[in-house]
C-alpha positions in Angstrom: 120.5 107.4 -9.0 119.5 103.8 -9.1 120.3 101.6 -6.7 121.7 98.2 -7.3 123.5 96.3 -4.4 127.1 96.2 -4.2 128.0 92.9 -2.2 131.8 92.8 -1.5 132.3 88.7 0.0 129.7 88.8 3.5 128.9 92.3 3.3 126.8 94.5 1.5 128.3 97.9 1.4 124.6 99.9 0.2 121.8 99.6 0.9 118.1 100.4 -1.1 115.6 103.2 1.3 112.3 102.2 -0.5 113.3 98.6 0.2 114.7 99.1 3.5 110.9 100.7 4.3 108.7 97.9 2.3 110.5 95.2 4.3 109.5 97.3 7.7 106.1 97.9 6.5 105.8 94.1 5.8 106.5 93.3 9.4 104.5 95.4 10.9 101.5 94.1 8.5 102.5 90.6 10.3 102.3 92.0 14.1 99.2 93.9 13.5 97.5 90.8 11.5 98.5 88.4 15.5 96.5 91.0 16.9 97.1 93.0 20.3 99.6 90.9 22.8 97.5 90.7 25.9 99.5 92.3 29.0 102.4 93.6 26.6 104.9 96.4 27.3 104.0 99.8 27.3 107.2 101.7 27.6 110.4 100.1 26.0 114.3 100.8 25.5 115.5 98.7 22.6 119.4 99.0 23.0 120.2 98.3 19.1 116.8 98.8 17.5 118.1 99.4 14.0 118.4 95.7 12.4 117.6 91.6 12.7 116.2 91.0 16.0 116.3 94.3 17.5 114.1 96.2 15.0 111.4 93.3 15.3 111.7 93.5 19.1 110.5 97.4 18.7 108.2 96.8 15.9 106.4 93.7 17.9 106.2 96.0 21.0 105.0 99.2 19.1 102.8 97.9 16.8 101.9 94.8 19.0 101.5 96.0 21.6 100.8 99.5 21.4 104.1 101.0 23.3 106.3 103.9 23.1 109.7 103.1 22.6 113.0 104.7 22.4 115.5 103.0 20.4 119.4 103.4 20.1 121.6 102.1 17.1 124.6 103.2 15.8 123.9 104.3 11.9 125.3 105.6 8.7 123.3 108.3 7.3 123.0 109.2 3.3 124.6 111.8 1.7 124.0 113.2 -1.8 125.7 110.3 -3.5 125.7 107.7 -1.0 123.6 105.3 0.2 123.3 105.0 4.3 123.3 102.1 6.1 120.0 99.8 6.0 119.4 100.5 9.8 119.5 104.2 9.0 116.5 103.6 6.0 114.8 101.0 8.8 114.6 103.4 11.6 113.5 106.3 9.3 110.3 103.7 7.9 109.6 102.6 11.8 109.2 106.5 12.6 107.5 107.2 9.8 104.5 104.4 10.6 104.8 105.3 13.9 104.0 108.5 13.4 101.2 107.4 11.5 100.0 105.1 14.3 100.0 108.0 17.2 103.1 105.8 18.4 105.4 107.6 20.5 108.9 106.8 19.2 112.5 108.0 20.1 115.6 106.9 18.7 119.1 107.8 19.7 121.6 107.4 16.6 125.7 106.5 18.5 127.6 104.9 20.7 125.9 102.2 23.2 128.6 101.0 24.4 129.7 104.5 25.9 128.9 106.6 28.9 127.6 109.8 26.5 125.2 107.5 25.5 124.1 105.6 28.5 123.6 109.4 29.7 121.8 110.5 27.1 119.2 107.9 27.2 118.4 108.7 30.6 118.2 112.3 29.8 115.6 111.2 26.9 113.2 108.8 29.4 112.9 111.4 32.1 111.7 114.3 29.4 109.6 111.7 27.9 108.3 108.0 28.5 109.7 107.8 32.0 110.1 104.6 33.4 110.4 101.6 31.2 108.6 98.4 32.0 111.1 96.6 29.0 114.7 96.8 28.1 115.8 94.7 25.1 119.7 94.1 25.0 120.5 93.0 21.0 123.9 94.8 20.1 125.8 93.1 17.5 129.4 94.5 17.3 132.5 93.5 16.5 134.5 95.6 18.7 133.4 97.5 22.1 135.2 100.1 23.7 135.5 99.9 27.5 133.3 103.3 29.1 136.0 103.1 31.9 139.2 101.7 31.0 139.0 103.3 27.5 140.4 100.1 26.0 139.5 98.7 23.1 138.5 95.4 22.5 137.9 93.6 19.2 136.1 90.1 18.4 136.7 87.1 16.8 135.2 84.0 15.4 137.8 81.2 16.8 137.6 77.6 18.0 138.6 77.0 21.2 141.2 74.7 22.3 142.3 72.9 18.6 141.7 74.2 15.2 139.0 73.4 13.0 138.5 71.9 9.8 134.8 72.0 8.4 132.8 72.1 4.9 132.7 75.8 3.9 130.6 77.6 1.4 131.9 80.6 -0.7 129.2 82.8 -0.9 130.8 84.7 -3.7 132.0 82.3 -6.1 129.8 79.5 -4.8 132.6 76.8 -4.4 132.6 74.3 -1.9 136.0 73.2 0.3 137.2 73.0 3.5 138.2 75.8 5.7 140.4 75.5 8.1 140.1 78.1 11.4 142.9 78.3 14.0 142.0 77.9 17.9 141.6 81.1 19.6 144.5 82.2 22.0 143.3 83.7 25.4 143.5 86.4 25.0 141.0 86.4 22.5 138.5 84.5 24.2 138.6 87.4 26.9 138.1 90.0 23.9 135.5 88.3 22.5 133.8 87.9 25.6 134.4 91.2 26.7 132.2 92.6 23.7 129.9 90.1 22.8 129.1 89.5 26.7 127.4 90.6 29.0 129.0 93.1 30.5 127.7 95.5 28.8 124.0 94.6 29.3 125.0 94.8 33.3 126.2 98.4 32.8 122.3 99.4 31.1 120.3 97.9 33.7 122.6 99.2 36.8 122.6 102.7 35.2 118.6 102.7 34.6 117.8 101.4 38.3 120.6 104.2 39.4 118.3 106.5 37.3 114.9 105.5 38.6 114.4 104.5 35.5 112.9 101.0 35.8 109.2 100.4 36.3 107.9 98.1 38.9 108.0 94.4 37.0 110.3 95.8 34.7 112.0 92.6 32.3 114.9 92.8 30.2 116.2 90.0 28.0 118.9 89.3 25.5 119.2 87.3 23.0 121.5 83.9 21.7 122.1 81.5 19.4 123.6 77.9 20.3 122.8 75.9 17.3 123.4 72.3 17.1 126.2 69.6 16.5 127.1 71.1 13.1 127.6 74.6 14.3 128.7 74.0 17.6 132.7 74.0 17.0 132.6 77.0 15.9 129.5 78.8 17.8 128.3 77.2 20.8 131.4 75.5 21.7 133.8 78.3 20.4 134.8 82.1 21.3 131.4 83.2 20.8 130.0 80.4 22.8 132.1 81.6 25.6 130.9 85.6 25.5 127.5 83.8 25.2 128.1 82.1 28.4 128.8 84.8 30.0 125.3 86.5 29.1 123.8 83.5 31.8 126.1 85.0 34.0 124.9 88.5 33.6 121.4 87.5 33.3 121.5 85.8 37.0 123.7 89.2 38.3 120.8 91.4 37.0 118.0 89.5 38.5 119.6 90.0 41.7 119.3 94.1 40.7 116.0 94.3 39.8 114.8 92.3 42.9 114.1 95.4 44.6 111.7 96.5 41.7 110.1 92.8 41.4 111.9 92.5 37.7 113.3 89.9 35.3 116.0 89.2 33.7 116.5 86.6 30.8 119.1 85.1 28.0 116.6 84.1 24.7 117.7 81.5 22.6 116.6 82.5 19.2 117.3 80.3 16.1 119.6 80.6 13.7 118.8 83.2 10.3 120.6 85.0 7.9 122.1 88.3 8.9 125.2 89.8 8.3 127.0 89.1 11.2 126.0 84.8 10.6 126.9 85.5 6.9 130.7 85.9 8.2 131.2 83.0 10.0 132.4 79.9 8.8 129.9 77.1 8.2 127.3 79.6 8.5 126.1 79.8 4.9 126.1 76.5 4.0 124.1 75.5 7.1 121.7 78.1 6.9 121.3 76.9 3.2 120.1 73.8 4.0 118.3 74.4 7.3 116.0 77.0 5.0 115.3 74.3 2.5 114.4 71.6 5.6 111.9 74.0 7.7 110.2 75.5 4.5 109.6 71.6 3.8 108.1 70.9 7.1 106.5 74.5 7.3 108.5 75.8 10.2 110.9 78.0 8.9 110.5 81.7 10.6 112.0 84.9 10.2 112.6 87.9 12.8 109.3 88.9 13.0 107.9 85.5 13.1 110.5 84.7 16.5 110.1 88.0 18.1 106.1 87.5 18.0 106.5 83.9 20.0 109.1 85.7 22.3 106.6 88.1 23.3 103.6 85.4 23.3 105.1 82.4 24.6 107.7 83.5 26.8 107.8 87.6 28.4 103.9 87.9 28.6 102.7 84.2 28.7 101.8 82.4 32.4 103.1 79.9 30.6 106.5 80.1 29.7 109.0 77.2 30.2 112.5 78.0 30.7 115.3 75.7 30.2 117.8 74.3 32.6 119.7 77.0 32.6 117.1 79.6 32.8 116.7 80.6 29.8 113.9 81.3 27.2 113.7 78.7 24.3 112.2 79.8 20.7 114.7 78.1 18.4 112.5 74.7 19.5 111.8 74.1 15.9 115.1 74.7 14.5 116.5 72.1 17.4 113.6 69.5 16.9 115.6 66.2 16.1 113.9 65.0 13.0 115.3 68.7 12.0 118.3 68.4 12.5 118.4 64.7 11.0 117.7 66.0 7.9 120.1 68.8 8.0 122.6 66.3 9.0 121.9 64.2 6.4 122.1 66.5 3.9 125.1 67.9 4.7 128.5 65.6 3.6 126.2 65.4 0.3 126.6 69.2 -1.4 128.6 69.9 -3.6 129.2 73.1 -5.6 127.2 71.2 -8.7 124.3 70.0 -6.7 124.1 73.4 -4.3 120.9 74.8 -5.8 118.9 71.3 -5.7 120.0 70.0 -1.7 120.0 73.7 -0.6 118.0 76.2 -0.5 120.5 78.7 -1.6 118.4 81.2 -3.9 116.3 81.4 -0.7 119.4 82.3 1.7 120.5 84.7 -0.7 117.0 86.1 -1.3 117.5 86.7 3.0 120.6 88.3 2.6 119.6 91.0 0.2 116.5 91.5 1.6 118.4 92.6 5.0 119.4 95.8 2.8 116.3 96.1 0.9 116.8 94.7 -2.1 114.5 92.3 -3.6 111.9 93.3 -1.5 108.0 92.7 -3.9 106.8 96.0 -5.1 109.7 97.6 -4.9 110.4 99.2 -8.4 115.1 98.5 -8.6 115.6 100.1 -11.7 113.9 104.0 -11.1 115.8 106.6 -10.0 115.8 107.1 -6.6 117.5 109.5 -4.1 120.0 108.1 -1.3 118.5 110.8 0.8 114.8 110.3 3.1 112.8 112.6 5.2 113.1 111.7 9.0 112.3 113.0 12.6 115.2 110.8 14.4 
């Protein structure tokens, strides 16, 4: 078949294997060409390895860093006349150079969230890599079922305490207005918090240290966006501001836990990029947009691979690493720098549907998007006939 996407409003519901595997291949080319990471991990657990962030956190470590890694994601597979889900193509190209790199590398395709899971991950590690000396937390869900409770819990993207009215973009027709968004009720602040949280995170570590599991100076981090005055109402300062929150709290609980095994815990603040969880919330878009266009200006603009190389350089292996007040690692510095955001800000009340392509840097947030699912990836050839189906040892 050949493979074309199929966007339906902020999701793309295919996705292209021969793009999904040039885009992996491309950030590995950009880890190898930093060179080794002095004192890097050498035994990692990525907990959502598939995507975004996650992937380049296991790509930086593997091919950065030479370690073996077990991944876990949660991942469609093709059939005959399907596509599966880019995380599906993405793991299948990351054990595919592995493999070519003598890189030991695991992944466990369900449920992170579960007990099964949790289980079978500490099954894998003791009949393979044994102890980790890294566990990267960087699930993005929109719903988490509770491992004791069985409850279910599902997230939103809310305001909290008054509604909000701010400039929208519509990604599909490319129109301009304001959206309004309802204040969140309690009840689904504690949802929200209660997936996007870090409860979750806690239940990991306390399982791997129950498990032996956890090498002496073992660190585990997770990341988070806060954004700035534009985004804040409806991020930082809204229901997913709240579950963020409550990552701090986790990240202070699990420092206590790995005490014992002279570990570290950490919340990262990464900055903001196009994925498809930022593509479906309001304000997103358009701010995204225009903060592409601003840092590709000033030369600062950055990707995954790009943050996740700082993060491991300037922050979990640097004697050097500043943390912020409330403890936390900082590598959205450039996005935050105030003659940034000045611009941003500036731009903003001007756009308008006519004048989208010349103050934003649409074509280039778009470009992102696709990319996320392999399309419009260079070298790729989109109009050959391709199979859904790829070869993979996962």
């Amino acid at each position: 078949m050949i493979i074309k996407p199929k966007v339906r409003g902020f999701i793309c519901i295919n996705a292209h294997p021969q793009g999904c595997a040039a885009n992996v291949r491309e950030q590995i080319a950009y880890t190898r060409a930093q060179g080794p990471i002095s004192d890097g991990p050498k035994r990692v657990l990525v907990i959502g390895s598939s995507t975004g962030y996650g992937l380049a956190s296991r790509i930086t470590a593997a091919f950065g860093s030479g370690a073996q890694t077990l991944g876990i994601c949660f991942e469609k597979p093709p059939t005959d006349t399907k596509t599966g889900s880019a995380g599906y193509y993405n793991t299948a190209a990351f054990h595919e150079e592995a493999e070519k790199a003598g890189l030991y590398a695991e992944t466990i395709n369900g449920d992170a969230f579960s007990t099964a899971c949790k289980q079978q991950v500490i099954d894998t590690l003791r009949n393979g890599i044994g102890k980790v000396d890294l566990v990267v937390y960087s699930l993005a869900a929109p719903r988490r079922t509770d491992p004791v409770s069985g409850e279910t819990w599902s997230s939103v993207l809310k305001p909290i305490g008054a509604p909000y009215t701010a400039k929208n973009l519509n990604t599909d027709t490319l129109k301009i207005s304001d959206v309004t968004v309802e204040a969140a009720t309690e009840e689904e602040i504690a949802a929200t918090v209660k997936v996007m949280g870090g409860e979750d995170w806690e239940l990991w570590v306390n399982a791997l240290k129950d498990a032996d599991l956890l090498a002496e100076g073992c660190q585990t981090v997770a990341y988070t966006y806060l954004g700035d005055k534009l985004t804040w109402p409806i991020y930082g300062h809204a229901t997913i501001g709240k579950a963020k929150e409550d990552l701090d709290r986790a990240a202070s609980a699990i420092r206590d836990t790995l005490e014992s095994v002279g570990g570290d815990a950490r919340v990262a603040v990464l900055k903001a990029l196009v994925t498809q969880a930022s593509s479906a919330i309001p304000v997103m878009p358009l701010y995204l947009s225009i903060l592409i266009k601003v840092m590709k200006e000033e030369g600062t603009n950055e990707g995954c691979i790009e943050q996740l190389q700082r993060l491991f350089t300037e922050c979990l292996y640097s004697d050097e690493a500043g943390l912020d007040e409330a403890g936390r690692f900082r590598v959205d510095d450039k996005e935050l720098r105030p003659e940034t955001q000045a611009k941003v800000e500036a731009i903003w009340p001007q756009v308008t549907a006519e004048n989208l392509f010349e103050l934003t840097d649409f074509k280039g947030y778009n470009s992102d998007f696709l990319k996320l699912f392999g399309f419009g990836v260079a070298g790729v050839d989109y109009d050959a006939e391709t199979t859904p189906l790829v070869s993979h040892n996962f």
